[in-house]
C-alpha positions in Angstrom: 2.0 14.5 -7.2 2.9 11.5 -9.7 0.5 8.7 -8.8 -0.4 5.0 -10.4 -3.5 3.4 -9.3 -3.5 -0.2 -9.3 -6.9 -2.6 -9.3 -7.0 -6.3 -8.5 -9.7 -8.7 -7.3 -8.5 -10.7 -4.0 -10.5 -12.9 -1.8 -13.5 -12.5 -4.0 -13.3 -8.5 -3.0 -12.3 -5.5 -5.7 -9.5 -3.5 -4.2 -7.6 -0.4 -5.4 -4.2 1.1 -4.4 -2.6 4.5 -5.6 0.9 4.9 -5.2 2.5 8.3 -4.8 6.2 8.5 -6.0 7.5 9.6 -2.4 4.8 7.9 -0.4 6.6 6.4 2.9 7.1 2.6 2.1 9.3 -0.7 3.7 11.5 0.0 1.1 12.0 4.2 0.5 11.5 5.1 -3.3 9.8 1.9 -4.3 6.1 0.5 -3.2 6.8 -3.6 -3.1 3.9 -5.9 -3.4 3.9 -9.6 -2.3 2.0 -11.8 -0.1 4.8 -10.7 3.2 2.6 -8.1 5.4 6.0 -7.5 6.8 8.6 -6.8 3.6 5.4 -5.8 1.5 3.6 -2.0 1.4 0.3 -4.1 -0.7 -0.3 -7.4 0.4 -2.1 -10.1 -1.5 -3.3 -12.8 -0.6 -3.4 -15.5 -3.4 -0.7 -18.6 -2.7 0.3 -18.1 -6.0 2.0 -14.8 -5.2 5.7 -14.6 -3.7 6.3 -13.1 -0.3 8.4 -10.4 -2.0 7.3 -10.6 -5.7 7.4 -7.1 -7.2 8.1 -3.5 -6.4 6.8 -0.5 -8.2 8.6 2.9 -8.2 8.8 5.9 -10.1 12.2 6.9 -12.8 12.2 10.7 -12.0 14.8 10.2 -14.7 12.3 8.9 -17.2 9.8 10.4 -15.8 7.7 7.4 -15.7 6.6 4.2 -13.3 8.6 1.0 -13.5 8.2 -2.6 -11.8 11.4 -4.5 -10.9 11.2 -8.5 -10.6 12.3 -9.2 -7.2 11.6 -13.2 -7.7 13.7 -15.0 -10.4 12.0 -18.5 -9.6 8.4 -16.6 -10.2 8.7 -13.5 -12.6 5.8 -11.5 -13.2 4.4 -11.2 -16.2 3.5 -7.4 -17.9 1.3 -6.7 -20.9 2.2 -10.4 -21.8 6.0 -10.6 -21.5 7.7 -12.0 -18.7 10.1 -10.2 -16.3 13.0 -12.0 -15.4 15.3 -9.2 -14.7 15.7 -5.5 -15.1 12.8 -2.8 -15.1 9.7 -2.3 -17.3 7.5 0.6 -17.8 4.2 1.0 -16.3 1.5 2.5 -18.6 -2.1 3.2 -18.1 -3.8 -0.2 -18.8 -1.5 -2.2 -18.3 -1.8 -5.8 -16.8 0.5 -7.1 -14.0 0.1 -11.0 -13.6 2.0 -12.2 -10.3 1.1 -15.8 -10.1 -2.6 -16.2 -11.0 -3.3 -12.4 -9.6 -3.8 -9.7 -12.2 -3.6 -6.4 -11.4 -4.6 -3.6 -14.0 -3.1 0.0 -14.0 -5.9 1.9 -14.2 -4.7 5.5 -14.0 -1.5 6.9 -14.3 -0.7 10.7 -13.3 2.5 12.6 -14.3 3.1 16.0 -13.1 5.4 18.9 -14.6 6.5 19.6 -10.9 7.2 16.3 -8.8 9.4 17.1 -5.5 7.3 18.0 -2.4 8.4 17.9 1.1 7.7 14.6 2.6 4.9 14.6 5.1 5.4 13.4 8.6 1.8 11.5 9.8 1.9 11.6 13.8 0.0 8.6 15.2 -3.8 8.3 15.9 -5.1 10.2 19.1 -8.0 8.7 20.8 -11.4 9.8 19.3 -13.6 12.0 21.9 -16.6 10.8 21.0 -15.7 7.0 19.6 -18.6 4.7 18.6 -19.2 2.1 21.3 -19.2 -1.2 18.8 -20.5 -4.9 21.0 -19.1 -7.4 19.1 -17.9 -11.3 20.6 -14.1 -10.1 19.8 -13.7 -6.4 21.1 -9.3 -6.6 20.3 -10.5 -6.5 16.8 -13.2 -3.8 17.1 -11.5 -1.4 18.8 -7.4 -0.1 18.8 -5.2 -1.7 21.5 -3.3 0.8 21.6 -3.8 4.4 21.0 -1.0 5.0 19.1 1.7 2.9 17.2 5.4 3.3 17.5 7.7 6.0 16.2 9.0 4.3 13.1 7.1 1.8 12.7 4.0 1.1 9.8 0.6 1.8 9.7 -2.2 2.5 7.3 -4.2 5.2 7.0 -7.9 5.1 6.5 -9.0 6.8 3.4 -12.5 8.2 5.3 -11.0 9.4 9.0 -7.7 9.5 8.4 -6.8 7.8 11.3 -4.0 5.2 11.5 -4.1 2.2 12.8 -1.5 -0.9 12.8 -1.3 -3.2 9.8 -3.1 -6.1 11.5 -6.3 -4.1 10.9 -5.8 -4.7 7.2 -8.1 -7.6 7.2 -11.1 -6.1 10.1 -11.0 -2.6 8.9 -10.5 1.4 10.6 -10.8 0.5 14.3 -12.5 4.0 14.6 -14.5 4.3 11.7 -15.2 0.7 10.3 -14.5 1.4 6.8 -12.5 -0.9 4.7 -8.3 -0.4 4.8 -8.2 -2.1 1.4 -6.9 1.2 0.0 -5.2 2.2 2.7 -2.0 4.0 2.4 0.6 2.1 4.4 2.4 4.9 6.1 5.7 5.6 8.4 4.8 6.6 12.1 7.7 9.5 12.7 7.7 11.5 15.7 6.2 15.5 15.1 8.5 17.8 16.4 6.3 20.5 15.6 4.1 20.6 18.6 
């Protein structure tokens, strides 16, 4: 499948991101990165970054990944020209400033044969045999809920699998612990195969 992987440094940690070119995303066919957890699929945190800065999506067309300026008042910058309007291709290296936040693409994979059937993710099932964790906040240690509304987003962990809602973004896998820094952000659909 046609992937880019993005790299950034934010809040002092390193985080990477791939984006697939059909992933599920708040806005289907593009991945949009700002500092809005609720119009943005990556979510940074510098001030300097607009809510809904950027989005990222791939030209089947051109066969290539493009970012689209989604702020006039603060355009990115890419490989050292600024984006006001219109689309710009991605390559491997290349640096995306949004405010005072660079991001580097550091990979970039093109396929001959892109179009696979979407994948529906069904929600998180409760673990038999979940870790008991004591910590002075337990909402943060441990899911609310088991599961997460039928179209609504959540991230998948990228060790268990699992997905959990977006405010975990910031505590990590309710079940597992690890980081959801590279998390996809996925759509919760309902399986109508069981």
């Amino acid at each position: 499948m046609n992937s880019l992987t993005l790299q950034w440094h934010d809040a002092g940690e390193e985080k990477t991101q791939i984006i697939y070119e059909q992933q599920p995303s708040k806005n289907p066919g593009t991945v949009r990165i700002g500092r809005d957890p609720l119009r943005c699929d990556i979510v940074l945190s510098n001030p300097t970054v607009s809510g809904l800065h950027v989005e990222i999506f791939f030209n089947s067309q051109k066969k290539q990944f493009e970012i689209r300026n989604l702020r006039e008042q603060n355009p990115p910058v890419v490989d050292g020209n600024q984006l006001l309007q219109g689309n710009l291709s991605l390559n491997q290296g290349s640096i995306i400033c949004l405010g005072q936040m660079e991001l580097k693409v550091i990979n970039i994979n093109i396929e001959e044969v892109h179009s696979f059937p979407a994948t529906i993710l069904e929600p998180p099932k409760p673990s038999v045999n979940s870790q008991s964790v004591n910590l002075e906040e337990p909402s943060k240690s441990t899911p609310s809920t088991p599961s997460l509304p039928t179209g609504s987003y959540g991230l998948q962990c990228p060790n268990c699998h699992k997905i959990s809602s977006m405010e975990h973004i910031q505590v990590g896998c309710p079940w597992c612990g690890t980081s959801l820094a590279a998390a996809l952000s996925v759509l919760v659909e309902p399986n109508n195969n069981e």
